[in-house]
C-alpha angles and dihedrals in degrees: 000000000000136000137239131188138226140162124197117204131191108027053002111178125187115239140206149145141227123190126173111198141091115326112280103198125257106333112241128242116267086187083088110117104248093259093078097050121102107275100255127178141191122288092202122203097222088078094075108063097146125056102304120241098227086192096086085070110089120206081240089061104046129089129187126194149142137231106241126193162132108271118282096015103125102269088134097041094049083044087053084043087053096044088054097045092057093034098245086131132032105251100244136153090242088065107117126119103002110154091046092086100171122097085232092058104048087048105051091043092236145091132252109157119061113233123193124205126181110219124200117215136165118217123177093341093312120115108224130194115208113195107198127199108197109200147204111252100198119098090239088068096049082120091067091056096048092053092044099050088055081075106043133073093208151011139230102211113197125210123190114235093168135249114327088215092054123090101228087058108134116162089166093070108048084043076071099048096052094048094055095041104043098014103233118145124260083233109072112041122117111232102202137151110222085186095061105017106251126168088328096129085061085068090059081054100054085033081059096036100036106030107076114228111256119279101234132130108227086194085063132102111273117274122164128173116214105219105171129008133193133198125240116179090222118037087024131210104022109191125208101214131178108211116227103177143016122340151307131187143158102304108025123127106231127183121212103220098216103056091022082222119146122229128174121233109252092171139354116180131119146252117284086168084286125039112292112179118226123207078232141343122227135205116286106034135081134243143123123281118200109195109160096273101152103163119079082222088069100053103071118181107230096022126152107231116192141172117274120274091007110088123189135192103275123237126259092260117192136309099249121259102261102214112237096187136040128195131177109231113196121175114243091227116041090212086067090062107105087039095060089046087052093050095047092045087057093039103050085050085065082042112041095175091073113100107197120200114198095238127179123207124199087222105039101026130223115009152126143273102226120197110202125179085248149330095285084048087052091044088051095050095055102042089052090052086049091049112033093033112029095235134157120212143181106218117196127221106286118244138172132239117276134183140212129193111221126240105209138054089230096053101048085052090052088050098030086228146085095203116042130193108231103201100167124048099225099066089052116142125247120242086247093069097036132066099198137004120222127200125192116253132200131200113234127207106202112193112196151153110261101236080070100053106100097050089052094048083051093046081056112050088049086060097054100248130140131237116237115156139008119193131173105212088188133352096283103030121071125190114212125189118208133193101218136187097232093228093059090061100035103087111024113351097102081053097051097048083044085056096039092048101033097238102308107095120081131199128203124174148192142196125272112176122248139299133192121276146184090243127175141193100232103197118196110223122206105185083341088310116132115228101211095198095064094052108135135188108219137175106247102240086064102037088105098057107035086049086050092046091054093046091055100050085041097053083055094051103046120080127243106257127186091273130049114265117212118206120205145182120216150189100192113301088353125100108206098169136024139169123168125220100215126233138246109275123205122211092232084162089073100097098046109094094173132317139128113329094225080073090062106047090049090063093052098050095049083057100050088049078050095056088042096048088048104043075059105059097018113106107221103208122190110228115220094250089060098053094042088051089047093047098037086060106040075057105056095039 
């Protein structure tokens, strides 16, 4: 492996490359001006009406890579910049975001699902063919880019150096930074501008000079790793595959190896941005295989796919997604209920890093316990279900996954284990059958100007974290590392360091396994009635606010009945928080114009035995409303 260097400036965007493979020699200077650079033209697309004949591409002339970065920082718009310099695409004004086709996408500004486009260019007399692999930035994606960067020899990893036409550009100095930090020379970094265009054809020309060509055998027995997979309603699963060895083509019978099932070849082709069928594909290069695969159980991410009757070793495939949030997701209406599972089963199949738990709640119904990478993740999935299938969903309060080690041997033979995964708040052991509770925990890099630095330390600490590095990069931008309790992240802390800093700080995490923890069940009452639903797992320094704060939402959701409803928050057989919706009073005192007071007080006495005797028998039941209300703003606080 070794590593090369790039900076992007002005729209300006960092760049550098990473390419595991055999040594290549010295790698050559990309701080030469263009002119010296080989005459290269485009390859267009529109060349290739017909099915394209993907033999005329040699291993030596392909190159497959991938756009890696921070989120928003340009990997769409340098993407956009690519497909116009090799005429995949027209050069228009309307040109952003092209390869992010999703409505989600195009709305929030950002990407989430990786998209992968081959790009045909001609430099000095050769034919290449760039496969490009276009990725999520956010943390929460983190999955996409795993699975991308299995197809791909190399990387072009932007770095933001702000806006050339602004006056605090200063790509010098964050030449510097990068240097010290990643330890990539100064050298040979790229400084280009994806928002106006320059000098961005010189990064096809390191892409063609520094990225190796792939290591396959063409002569070899098919095998083709499906690295990513979408769903269409009519044609079905539709996998994106990278082919290591040998060929596939319309016709042919291929195996998964990990079902054994047979399917026959309906189309293979590539990206160019849209579907473009091919008469074969050949190892080395990237495309889409369809194939009849209808059941989201067929189309396994990761999965080894190889001609029938010659089987060959599988490859290694992917580490699975561990899911870091769970949520419960209920319909509104129970008779949408086969609809929405309709609707998740197609979905998940888009977003294989979702794990979906059949769940059933007293108050919504039949649903499912849902486990996303992260909140964003979470926020995406549901507004996808929302835009691309008209559904309408309840969505519980996210938690994490928490442990919890068994006390008994009785109770480790009724759960086969000695150490059990709560992922959902109401089956969590009492104290009395643990030993011990674990949380997951992440360790978070915080990058931030100094000036900032004491009210993030603060943000921090109140959110139980532990302090393990601190580091000043240059003389006005410090890097602190963070053990964190993942549910103290999980719903607004990225908001609260973005306030605190004003925008300039930014927060990345990974996992970090689990440690022990004072952890508590925290039950919501309503007239001594559970509300499962509401069912939290809290630390127990922070049990008493966060059960006030719950009360409290809940006093302003719940509407007034003819008794009074009391609404508590409880540890067992401890209330730790209460607040009362009062009831509806009459005036039974109306018709009394004077009179003895002993009549009065009768009547009133008579009411208040009424409300007791009703706050006994009456059934307080929680509406829909109230609990999306109550959940939708647990969730933005």
């Amino acid at each position: 492996m070794w590593t090369l260097g790039g900076r992007g400036w002005g729209c300006a965007r960092t760049l550098a490359r990473w390419a595991p493979g055999a040594a290549l020699g010295p790698a050559p200077t990309f701080g030469a001006a263009p002119e010296s650079w080989p005459t290269c033209r485009v390859y267009s697309s529109a060349e290739f009406k017909e099915k394209l004949d993907m033999s005329r591409f040699p291993v030596e002339n392909i190159r497959n890579f991938s756009i890696v970065a921070h989120v928003d920082h340009g990997k769409s718009t340098l993407a956009d910049r690519l497909l116009e310099l090799t005429g995949t695409i027209d050069k228009t004004k309307n040109n952003k975001q092209v390869l992010d086709k999703l409505q989600v996408e195009r709305e929030r500004g950002i990407t989430v699902k990786a998209q992968t486009a081959s790009l045909f260019y001609n430099c000095e007399g050769k034919q290449y063919l760039l496969n490009l692999i276009d990725t999520p930035g956010h943390v929460d994606f983190s999955y996409e880019v795993s699975r991308s960067l299995s197809a791909c020899q190399g990387v072009l990893l932007v770095v933001d150096a702000n806006e050339i036409d602004l006056k605090n550009a200063d790509p010098e100095r964050v030449e510097n930074q990068i240097e010290k930090v990643f330890d990539i020379p100064s050298d040979e970094c790229i400084k280009i501008s994806a928002k106006l265009g320059t000098n961005v054809e010189s990064v096809l020309q390191a892409v063609i000079e520094r990225i190796p060509p792939p290591k396959v055998h063409r002569k070899n027995p098919l095998r083709a790793l499906v690295f990513d997979s979408t769903f269409d309603q009519y044609r079905g699963v539709i996998a994106n595959v990278a082919l290591f060895d040998g060929v596939v083509s319309k016709g042919d019978k291929i195996v998964s190896a990990h079902t054994q099932k047979t399917y026959e070849v309906n189309e293979v082709g590539v990206l160019n941005p849209n579907e473009q069928p091919t008469h074969k594909l050949y190892a080395g290069q990237v495309g889409y295989l369809i194939a009849g695969m209808k059941n989201v159980i067929e189309a396994q991410i990761g999965d080894t796919l190889y001609l029938h009757k010659q089987p060959v070793e599988p490859l290694p495939g992917f580490k699975s997604a561990k899911p870091m949030v769970f949520a419960g997701m209920y319909p509104v209406d129970q008779s949408e209920y086969n609809n929405l599972k309709s609707a998740i089963e197609k979905l998940t199949l888009n977003d294989s890093s979702v794990t979906v738990h059949r769940d059933s709640s007293l108050a919504l119904g039949a649903g499912w316990r849902l486990g996303f990478l992260g909140l964003l993740h979470m926020e995406v999935f549901n507004q996808r279900l929302e835009q691309e299938y008209n559904a309408s969903v309840i969505l519980t309060t996210p938690t994490v996954p928490y442990k919890a080690v068994l006390s008994s041997s009785k109770l480790i033979k009724e759960y086969r284990e000695k150490e059990i995964t709560i992922i959902n708040p109401a089956q969590f052991p009492d104290k009395s059958k643990v030993t011990e509770y674990l949380e997951p925990v992440v360790l978070g890099t915080i990058i931030t100007p100094d000036e900032y630095t004491g009210k993030i330390m603060m943000l921090c600490e109140a959110r139980r974290a532990v302090q393990k590095n601190m580091i000043f990069i240059d003389q006005n931008r410090v890097m602190l590392k963070y053990l964190f309790p993942l549910n103290e992240i999980v719903v607004d802390f990225y908001d609260s360091l973005k306030s605190l800093s004003s925008g300039y700080a930014s927060f990345d995490y990974e996992d970090a396994g689990y440690q022990t923890a004072e952890l508590v069940k925290m039950d919501i009452l309503l007239n001594g009635n559970t509300v499962e639903e509401l069912v939290t797992v809290v630390h127990k320094d922070k049990a008493h606010s966060i059960g006030k704060a719950i009360c409290e939402r809940l006093k302003d959701s719940l509407p007034r009945q003819l008794f009074e409803i009391a609404i508590q928050a409880a540890i067992g057989s401890k209330i730790i928080a209460r607040e009362t919706v009062k009831a509806y009073r009459k005036n039974v005192l109306a018709k009394c114009y004077g009179g003895d007071i002993t009549r009065k007080m009768k009547l009133l006495k008579r009411q208040a035995e009424g409300k007791k005797k009703l706050r006994k028998i009456g059934n307080v039941e929680v509406p829909k409303d109230a609990f999306i209300k109550v959940l939708k703003t647990r969730s933005s606080k």
